[in-house]
C-alpha positions in Angstrom: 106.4 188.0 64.1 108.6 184.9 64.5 112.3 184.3 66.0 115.3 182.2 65.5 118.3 181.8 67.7 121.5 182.8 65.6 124.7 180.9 67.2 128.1 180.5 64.9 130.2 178.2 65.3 134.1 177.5 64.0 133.1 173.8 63.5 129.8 172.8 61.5 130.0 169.1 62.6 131.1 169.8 65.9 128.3 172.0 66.1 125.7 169.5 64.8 127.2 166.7 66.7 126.8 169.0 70.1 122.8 169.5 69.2 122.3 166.2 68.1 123.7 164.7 71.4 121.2 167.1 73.2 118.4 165.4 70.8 117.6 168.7 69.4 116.4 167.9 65.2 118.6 169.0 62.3 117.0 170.4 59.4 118.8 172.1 56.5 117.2 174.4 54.3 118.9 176.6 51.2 122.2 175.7 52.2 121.1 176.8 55.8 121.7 174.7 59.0 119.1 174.8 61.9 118.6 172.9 64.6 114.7 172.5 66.1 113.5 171.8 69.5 111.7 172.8 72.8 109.6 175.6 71.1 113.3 176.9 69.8 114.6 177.2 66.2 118.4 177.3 66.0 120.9 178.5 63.0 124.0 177.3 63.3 126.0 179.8 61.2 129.7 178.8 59.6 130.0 182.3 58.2 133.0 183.1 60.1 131.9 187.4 60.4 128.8 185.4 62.4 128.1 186.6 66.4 125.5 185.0 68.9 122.4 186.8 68.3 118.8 186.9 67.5 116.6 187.1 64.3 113.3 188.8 63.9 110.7 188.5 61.4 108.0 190.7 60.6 105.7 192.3 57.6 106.8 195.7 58.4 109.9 197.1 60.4 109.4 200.5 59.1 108.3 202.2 62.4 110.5 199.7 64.6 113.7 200.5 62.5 112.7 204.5 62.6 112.4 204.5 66.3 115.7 202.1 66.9 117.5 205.1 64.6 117.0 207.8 66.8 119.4 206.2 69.2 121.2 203.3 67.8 123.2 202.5 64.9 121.6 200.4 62.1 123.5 198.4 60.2 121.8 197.4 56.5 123.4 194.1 54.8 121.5 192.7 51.7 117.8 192.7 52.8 118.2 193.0 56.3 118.8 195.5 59.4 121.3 195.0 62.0 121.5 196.8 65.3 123.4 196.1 69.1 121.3 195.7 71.9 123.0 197.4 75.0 124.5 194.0 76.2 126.0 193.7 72.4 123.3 190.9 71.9 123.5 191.4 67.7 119.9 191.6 66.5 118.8 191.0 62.7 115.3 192.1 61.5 114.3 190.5 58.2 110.9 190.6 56.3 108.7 187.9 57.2 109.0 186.8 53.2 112.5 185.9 53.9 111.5 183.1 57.1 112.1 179.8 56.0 109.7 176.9 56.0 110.2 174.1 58.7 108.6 170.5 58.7 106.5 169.5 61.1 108.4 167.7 63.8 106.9 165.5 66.7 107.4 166.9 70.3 111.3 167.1 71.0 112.6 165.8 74.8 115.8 167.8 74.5 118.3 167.0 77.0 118.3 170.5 78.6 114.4 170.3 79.6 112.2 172.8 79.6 113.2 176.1 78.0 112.1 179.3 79.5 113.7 182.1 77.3 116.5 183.7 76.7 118.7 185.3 79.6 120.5 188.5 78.9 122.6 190.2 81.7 122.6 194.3 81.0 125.0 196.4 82.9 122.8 199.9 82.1 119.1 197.8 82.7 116.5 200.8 81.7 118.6 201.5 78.8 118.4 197.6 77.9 114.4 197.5 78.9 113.8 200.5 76.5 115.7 198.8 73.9 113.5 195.8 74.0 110.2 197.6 74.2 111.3 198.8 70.8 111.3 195.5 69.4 107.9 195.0 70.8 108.7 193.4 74.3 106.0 193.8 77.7 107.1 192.9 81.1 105.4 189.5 82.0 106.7 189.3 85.5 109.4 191.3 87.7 109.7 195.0 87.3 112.6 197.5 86.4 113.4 198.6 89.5 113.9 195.1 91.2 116.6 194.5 88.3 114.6 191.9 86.5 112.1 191.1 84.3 110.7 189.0 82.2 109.6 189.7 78.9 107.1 188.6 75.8 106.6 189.7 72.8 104.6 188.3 69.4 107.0 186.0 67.9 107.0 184.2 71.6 110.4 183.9 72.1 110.6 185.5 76.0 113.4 187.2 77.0 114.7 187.1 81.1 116.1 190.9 81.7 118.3 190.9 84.6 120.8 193.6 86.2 124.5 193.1 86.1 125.7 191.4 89.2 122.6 189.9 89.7 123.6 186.1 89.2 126.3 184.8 90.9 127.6 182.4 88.4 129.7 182.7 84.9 127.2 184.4 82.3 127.2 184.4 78.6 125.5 186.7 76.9 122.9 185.9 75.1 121.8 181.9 76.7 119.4 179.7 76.5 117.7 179.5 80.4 115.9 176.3 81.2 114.2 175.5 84.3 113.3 171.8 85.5 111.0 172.3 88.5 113.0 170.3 90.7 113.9 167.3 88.4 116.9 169.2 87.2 119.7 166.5 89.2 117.9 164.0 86.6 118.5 166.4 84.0 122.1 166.6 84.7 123.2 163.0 84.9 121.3 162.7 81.8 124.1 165.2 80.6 126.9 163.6 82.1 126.0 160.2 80.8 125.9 161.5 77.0 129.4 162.9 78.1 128.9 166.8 77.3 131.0 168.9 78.3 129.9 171.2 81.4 131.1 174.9 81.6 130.2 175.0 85.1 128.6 173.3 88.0 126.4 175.1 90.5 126.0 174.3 93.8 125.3 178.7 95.1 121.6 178.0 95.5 121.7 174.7 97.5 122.1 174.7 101.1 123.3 170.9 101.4 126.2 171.9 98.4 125.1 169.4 96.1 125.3 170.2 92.2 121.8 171.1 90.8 122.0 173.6 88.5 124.8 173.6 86.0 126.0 175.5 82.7 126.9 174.2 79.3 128.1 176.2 76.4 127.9 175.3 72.1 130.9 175.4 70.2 130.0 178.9 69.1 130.2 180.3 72.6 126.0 180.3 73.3 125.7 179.7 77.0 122.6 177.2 78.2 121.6 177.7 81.8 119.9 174.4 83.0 118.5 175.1 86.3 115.5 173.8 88.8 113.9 176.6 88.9 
């Protein structure tokens, strides 16, 4: 199983302008636009009926797209299978036949730092969890009843579960989370000084007020959560 981040946007250059200054790669493939770094591949999609979401590839979906059936609604568009997630996160499953092929690319420093999955707030949580272990998800750390959890499944994209309410900043569903270990205040004059625009700055979790966590958002709307930890 593999994964790629879906974001649209309403500005291809804009878009690839915004990634670039975060020194993610571009690649294009069939007419396709992707972005690469950080363990992360990235569409950018001008197809204006796009939505923030997240693409799946397997051999067989058979048994995954049965079981989604009995309580969601599927959605089938050329050779692939669409269904909401609880949040709205729009998923796509496609046949692995359909992945595309990507280069080889040297280690990527992305602005952002280290990525640690992606963050979905859900307002009905065990409805959400179920819906995940139907894709193939397994809690790595937390549990349901503390309202978060973080998830893996094969195509190693991780997934942090939380409960609504839970995080007292703006949220965007579906983001990109990445946590610095401390170094994140580097991280976020790095930012500044490439002049990208910040959603939001963060100063909830420090005690002294100072700004050390802050958010950012992509022209098509797909929230990045650049934390300490």
């Amino acid at each position: 199983m593999k994964a790629i981040i879906n974001t649209p946007t309403p500005d291809l250059k804009q878009s690839k302008e915004f990634y670039e200054s975060l020194q993610y790669y571009l690649f294009e493939s069939d007419d396709q636009h992707y972005v690469i770094g950080g363990g992360l591949i990235i569409r950018i999609n001008p197809d204006r009926y796009s939505r923030p979401g997240l693409i799946f590839y397997n051999d067989d979906w058979g048994k995954t797209i049965d079981s989604l059936a009995e309580q969601y609604h599927i959605i089938n568009k050329d050779d692939s299978q669409f269904v909401s997630a609880p949040s709205g996160t729009i998923i796509e499953l496609c046949h692995m036949d359909s992945y595309p092929e990507f280069p080889s690319f040297e280690e990527v420093k992305e602005l952002p730092g280290k990525f640690s999955g992606i963050s979905i707030e859900a307002f009905d949580f065990k409805k959400s969890f179920s819906f995940w272990s139907l894709l193939g998800y397994n809690i790595n750390a937390g549990n349901v009843e503390g309202g978060w959890v973080s998830l893996g499944n094969q195509s190693q994209l991780g997934i942090s579960l939380m409960k609504f309410h839970m995080c007292p900043h703006l949220f965007f569903n579906p983001s990109f989370t990445y946590f610095n270990s401390g170094n994140n205040i580097e991280v976020i004059k790095r930012i500044k000084e490439a002049q990208i625009p910040i959603t939001e700055e963060i100063t909830f979790f420090n005690k002294e007020g100072i700004v050390d966590n802050i958010i950012i958002r992509d022209p098509g709307g797909f929230g990045f959560f650049i934390f300490n930890d």
